[in-house]
C-alpha positions in Angstrom: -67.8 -14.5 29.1 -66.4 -17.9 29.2 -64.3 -16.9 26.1 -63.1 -13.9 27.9 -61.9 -16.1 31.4 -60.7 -19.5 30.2 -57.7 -17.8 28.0 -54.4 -18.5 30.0 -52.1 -17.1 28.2 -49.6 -14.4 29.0 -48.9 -11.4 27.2 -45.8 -11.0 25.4 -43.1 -8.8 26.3 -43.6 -5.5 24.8 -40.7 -2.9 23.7 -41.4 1.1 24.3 -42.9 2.3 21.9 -40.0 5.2 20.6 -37.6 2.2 21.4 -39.4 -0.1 18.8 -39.0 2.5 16.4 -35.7 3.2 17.1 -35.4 -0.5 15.9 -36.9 0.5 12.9 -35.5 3.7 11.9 -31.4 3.0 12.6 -31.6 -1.2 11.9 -29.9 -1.5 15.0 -29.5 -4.1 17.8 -30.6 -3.4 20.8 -27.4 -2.7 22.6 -26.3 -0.3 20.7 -29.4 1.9 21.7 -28.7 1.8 25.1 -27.8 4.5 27.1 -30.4 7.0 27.1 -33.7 8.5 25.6 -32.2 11.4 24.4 -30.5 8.9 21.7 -33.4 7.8 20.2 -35.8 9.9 17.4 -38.2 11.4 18.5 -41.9 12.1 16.5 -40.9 15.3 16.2 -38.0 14.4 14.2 -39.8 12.0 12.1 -42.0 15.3 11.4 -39.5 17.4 10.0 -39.1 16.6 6.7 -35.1 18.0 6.9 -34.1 14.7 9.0 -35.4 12.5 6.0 -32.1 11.7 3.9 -34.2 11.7 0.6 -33.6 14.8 -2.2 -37.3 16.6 -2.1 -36.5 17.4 -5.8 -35.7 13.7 -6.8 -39.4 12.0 -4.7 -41.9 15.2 -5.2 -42.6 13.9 -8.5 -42.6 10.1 -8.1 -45.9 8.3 -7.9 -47.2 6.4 -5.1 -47.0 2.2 -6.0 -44.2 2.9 -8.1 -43.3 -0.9 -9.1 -40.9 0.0 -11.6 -38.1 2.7 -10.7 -38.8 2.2 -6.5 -35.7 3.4 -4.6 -37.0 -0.3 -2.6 -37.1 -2.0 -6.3 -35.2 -5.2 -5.7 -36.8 -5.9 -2.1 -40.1 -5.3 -3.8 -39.6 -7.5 -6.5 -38.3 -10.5 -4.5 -41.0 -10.0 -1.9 -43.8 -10.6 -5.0 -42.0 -13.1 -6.9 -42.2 -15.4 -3.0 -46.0 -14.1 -2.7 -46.9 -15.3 -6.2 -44.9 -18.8 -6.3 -45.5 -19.9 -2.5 -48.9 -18.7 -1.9 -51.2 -22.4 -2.3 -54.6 -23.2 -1.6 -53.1 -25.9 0.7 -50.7 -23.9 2.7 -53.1 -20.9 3.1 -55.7 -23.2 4.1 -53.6 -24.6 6.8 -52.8 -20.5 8.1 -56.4 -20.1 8.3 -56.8 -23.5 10.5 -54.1 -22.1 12.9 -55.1 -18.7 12.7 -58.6 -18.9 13.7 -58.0 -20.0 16.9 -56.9 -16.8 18.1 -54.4 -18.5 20.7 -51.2 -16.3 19.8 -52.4 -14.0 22.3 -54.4 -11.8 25.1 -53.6 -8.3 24.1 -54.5 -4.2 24.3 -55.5 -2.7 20.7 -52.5 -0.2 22.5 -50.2 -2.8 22.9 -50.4 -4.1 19.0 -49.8 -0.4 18.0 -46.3 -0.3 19.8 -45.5 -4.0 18.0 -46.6 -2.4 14.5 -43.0 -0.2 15.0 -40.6 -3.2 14.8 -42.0 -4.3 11.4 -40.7 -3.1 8.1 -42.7 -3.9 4.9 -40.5 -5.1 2.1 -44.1 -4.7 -0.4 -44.5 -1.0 0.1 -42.4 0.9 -2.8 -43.0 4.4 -1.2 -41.3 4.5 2.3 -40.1 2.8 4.8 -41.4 5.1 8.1 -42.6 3.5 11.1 -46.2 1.5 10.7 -48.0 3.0 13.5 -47.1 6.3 12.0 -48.7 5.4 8.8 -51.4 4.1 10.7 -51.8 7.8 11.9 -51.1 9.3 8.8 -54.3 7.2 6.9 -56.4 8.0 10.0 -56.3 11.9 10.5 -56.5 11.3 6.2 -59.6 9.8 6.2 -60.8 12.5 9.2 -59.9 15.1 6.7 -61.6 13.6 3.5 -64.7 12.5 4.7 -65.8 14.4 7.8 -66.4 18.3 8.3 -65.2 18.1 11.8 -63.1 15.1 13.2 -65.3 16.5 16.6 -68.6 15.3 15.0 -68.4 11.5 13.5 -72.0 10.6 12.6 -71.9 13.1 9.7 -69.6 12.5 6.5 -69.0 15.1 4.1 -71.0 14.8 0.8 -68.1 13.6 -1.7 -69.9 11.4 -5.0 -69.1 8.0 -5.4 -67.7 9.0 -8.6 -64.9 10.8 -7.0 -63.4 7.8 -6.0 -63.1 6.6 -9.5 -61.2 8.0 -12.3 -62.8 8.9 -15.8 -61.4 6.1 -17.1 -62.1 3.9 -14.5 -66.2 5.2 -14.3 -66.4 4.9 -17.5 -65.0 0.8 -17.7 -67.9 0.4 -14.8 -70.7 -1.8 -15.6 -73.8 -0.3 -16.2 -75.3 -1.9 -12.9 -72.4 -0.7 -11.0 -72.9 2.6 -12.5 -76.3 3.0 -11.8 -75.8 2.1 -7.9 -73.4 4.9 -7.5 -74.7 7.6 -9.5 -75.7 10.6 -8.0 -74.9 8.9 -4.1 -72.3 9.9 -1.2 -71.0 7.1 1.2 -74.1 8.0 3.4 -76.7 7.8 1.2 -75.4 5.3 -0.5 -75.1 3.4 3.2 -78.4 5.1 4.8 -78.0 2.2 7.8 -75.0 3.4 8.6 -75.9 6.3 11.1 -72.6 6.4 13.3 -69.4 6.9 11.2 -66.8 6.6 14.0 -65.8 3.5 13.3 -63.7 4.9 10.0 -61.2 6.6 10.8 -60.9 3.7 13.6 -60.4 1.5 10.3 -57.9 3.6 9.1 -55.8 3.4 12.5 -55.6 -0.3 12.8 -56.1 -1.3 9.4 -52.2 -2.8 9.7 -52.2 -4.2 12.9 -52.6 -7.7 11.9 -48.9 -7.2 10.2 -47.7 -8.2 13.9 -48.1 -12.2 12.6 -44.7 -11.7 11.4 -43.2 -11.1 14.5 -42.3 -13.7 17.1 -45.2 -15.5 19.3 -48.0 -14.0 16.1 -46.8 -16.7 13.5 -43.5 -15.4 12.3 -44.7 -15.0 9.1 -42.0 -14.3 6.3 -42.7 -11.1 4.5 -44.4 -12.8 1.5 -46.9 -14.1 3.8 -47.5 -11.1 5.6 -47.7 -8.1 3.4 -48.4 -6.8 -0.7 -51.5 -6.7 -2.2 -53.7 -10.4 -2.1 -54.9 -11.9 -4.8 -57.4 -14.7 -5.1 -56.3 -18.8 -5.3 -57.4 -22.0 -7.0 -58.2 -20.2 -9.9 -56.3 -18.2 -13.1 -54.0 -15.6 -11.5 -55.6 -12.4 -12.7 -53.8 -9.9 -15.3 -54.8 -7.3 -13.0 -52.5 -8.5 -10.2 -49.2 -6.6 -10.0 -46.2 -8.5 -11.6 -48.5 -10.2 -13.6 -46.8 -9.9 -16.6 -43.6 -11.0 -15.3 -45.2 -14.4 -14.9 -44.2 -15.4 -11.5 -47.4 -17.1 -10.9 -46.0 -19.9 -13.3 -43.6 -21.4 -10.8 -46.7 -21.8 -8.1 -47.6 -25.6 -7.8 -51.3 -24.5 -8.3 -51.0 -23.1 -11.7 -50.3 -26.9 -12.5 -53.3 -27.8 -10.4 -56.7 -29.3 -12.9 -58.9 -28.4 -10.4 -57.8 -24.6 -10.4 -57.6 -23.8 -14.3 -60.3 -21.2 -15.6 -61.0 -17.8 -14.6 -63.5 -19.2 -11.8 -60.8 -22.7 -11.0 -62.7 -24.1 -7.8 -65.5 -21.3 -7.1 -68.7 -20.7 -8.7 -69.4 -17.3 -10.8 -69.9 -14.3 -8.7 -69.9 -16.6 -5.4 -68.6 -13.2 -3.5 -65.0 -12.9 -2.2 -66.0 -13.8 1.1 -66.4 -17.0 -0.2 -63.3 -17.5 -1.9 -59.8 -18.0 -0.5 -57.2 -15.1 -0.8 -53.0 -15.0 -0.4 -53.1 -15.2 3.6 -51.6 -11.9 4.9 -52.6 -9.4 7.4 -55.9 -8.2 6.0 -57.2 -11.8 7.1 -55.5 -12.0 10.0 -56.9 -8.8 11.7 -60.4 -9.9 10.4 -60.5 -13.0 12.5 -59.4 -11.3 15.5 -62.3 -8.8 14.8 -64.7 -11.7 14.0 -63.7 -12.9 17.2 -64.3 -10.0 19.2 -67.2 -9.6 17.7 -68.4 -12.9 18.9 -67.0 -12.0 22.3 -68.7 -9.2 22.6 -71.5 -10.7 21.8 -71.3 -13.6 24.7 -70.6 -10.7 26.9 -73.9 -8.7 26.2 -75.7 -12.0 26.8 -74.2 -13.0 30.0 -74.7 -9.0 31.3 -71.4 -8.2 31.2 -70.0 -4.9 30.6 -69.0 -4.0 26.8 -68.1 -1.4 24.5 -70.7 1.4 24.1 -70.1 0.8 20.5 -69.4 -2.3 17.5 -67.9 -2.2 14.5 -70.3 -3.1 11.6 -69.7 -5.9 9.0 -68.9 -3.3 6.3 -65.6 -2.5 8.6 -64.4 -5.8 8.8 -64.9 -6.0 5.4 -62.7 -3.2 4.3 -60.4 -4.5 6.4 -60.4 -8.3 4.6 -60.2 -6.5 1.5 -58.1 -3.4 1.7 -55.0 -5.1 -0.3 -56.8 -6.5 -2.8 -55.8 -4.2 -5.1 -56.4 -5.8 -8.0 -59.8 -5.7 -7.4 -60.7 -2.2 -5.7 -57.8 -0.3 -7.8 -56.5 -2.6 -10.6 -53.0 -1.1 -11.9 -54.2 -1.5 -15.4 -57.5 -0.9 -17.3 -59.3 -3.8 -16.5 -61.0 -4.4 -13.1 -59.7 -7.8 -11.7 -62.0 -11.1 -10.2 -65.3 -9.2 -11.5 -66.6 -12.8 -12.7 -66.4 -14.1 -8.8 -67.6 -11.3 -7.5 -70.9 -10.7 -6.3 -73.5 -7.7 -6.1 -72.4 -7.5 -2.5 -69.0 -6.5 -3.6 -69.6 -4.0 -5.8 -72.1 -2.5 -3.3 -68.8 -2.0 -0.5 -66.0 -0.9 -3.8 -66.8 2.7 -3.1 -65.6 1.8 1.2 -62.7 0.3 -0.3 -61.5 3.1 -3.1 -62.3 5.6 0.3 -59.9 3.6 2.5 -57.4 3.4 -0.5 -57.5 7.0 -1.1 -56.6 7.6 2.8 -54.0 4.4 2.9 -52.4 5.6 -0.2 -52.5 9.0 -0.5 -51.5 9.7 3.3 -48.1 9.4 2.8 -46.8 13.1 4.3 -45.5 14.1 7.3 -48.1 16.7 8.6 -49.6 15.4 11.6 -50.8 16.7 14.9 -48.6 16.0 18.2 -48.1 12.4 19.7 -50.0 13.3 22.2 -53.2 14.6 20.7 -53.2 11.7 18.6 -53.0 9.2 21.4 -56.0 11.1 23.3 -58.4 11.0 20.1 -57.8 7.3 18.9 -57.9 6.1 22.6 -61.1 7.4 22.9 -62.3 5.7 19.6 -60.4 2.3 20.9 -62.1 2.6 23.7 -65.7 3.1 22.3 -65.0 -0.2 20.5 -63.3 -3.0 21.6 -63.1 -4.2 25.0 -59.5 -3.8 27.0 -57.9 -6.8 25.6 -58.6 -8.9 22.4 -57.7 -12.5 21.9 -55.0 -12.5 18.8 
């Protein structure tokens, strides 16, 4: 309780939400918005696939992470060449420091998804729509995949493990790994787990700590904000994107003794939780649930009121993790970090393909109206977190 009563600070000033993505959609200042709602777009517009200025015949065949022909190419590129050479042990470690305070701010799960709509992220090759509505989109994706009715979420849908894997990609599996998923769904694979709601929570706010780029969270710059994570103070795995294009070479710590070798500072298979990733929003929104978790937690003890429900460590988790692509879906054949990581990790890779098969492959304008939307998830906010988080 005294965690909850002895923060001072104000909230920040907070835009409307069609206004913020106004922002986002024409790149315009502010003044020249004025003068009206009926000049700004509308969800319904963002909907209709006509108002999007893209040929359907030039993008219906393009894959999604398309590093190498992206209509964003060159803001890509430059965005992973500053991740790769400025991300250092010391400078991360330093984030984390200021980070874990949680003193940026007192704020609504609500209120963060109206900030998500004045970021644009200069890592993502496949669009540039409005965050919360890819928060949405991955959402009512993972409702879709995984449950038989979004009305009923202790009961997921029986899809194998091996679904989340391709041929190839089972078959480079080590045996061990192999024989844990065999024959298993997400449930019975996760028998403890007998309340699923918190999933497609995951999928809503799995972005949200993206706001540490905007004023009062940080400011981040973009390469310390977004793109897929990688781990530090050791060799910078093949399996990370642009590898080949060497950028890592130009980082102070690929000149560092005490980082050299495939495990640099860590022991083998320590777990990733022990090791120290490129600092970007996955970590960010994992200490503000750690710490809500622990607040929570005071609250129950001191007989407070709290949520009726918690998320479990396998959502925080997922959310730590769910850029570390080089890890959960490697862009080439090889499956990246598998000498650090531990039998813990590969026991939560199938919760991470699942959340990358929603994150990834939601990227399509069918939704339901604003307004159901906004009814469902705040219900689901509501189960979980208190009214306001410390950020």
């Amino acid at each position: 309780a005294q965690a909850i009563s002895a923060i001072g600070w104000e909230e920040l000033p907070l835009l409307h939400p069609h206004l913020a993505m106004a922002l986002v959609m024409t790149n315009a200042p502010l003044s020249s918005l004025e003068g009206g709602e009926d000049r700004l777009p509308h969800y319904e517009d963002i909907c209709n696939p006509k108002a999007q200025s893209e040929d359907p015949k030039k993008t219906a065949s393009l894959p999604f992470r398309n590093y190498d022909t992206s209509q964003f190419q060159d803001r890509v590129e430059r965005t992973y060449y500053n991740i790769q050479t400025l991300q250092t042990v010391e400078s991360v470690k330093a984030k984390m420091d200021d980070y874990r305070l949680l003193k940026k701010a007192v704020m609504s799960v609500d209120d963060m998804m109206q900030f998500l709509d004045t970021i644009v992220d200069e890592s993502d090759p496949d669009n540039d729509l409005p965050q919360s509505y890819h928060a949405y989109q991955t959402a009512e994706s993972v409702l879709s995949r995984y449950f038989v009715d979004r009305h009923d979420l202790q009961n997921l849908t029986n899809v194998p493990l091996e679904m989340f894997f391709s041929s190839k990609e089972w078959g480079l599996l080590p045996a061990h790994a192999q024989r844990m998923y065999q024959g298993r769904t997400l449930a019975s694979h996760m028998p403890h787990i007998t309340d699923w709601s918190w999933f497609p929570l995951v999928g809503l706010i799995h972005d949200l700590g993206k706001v540490c780029m905007e004023d009062g969270f940080g400011a981040m710059p973009q390469w310390s904000g977004v793109g897929d994570t990688f781990v530090l103070g050791c060799d910078f795995d093949s399996a990370n994107i642009f590898s080949e294009k060497n950028f890592y070479s130009q980082n102070p710590d690929s000149k560092c003794p005490a980082f050299e070798g495939k495990c640099g500072m860590y022991s083998p298979h320590c777990g990733f939780n022990k090791c120290l990733l490129s600092f970007g929003h996955d970590e960010y929104l994992a200490l503000v649930l750690e710490g809500h978790a622990s607040d929570v937690q005071q609250l129950r003890e001191a007989g407070e009121p709290v949520p009726r429900k918690t998320l479990p460590a396998e959502a925080i988790y997922m959310i730590r993790f769910h850029s570390f692509y080089p890890w959960h879906t490697p862009r080439g054949e090889l499956r990246g970090y598998t000498h650090l990581a531990s039998e813990e990790d590969w026991r939560l890779l199938p919760l991470l393909k699942a959340l990358q098969k929603s994150d990834l492959y939601s990227k399509t304008k069918d939704l339901p109206p604003i307004e159901e939307l906004e009814a469902f998830y705040g219900g689901l906010i509501h189960d979980h977190f208190l009214p306001k988080l410390r950020w």
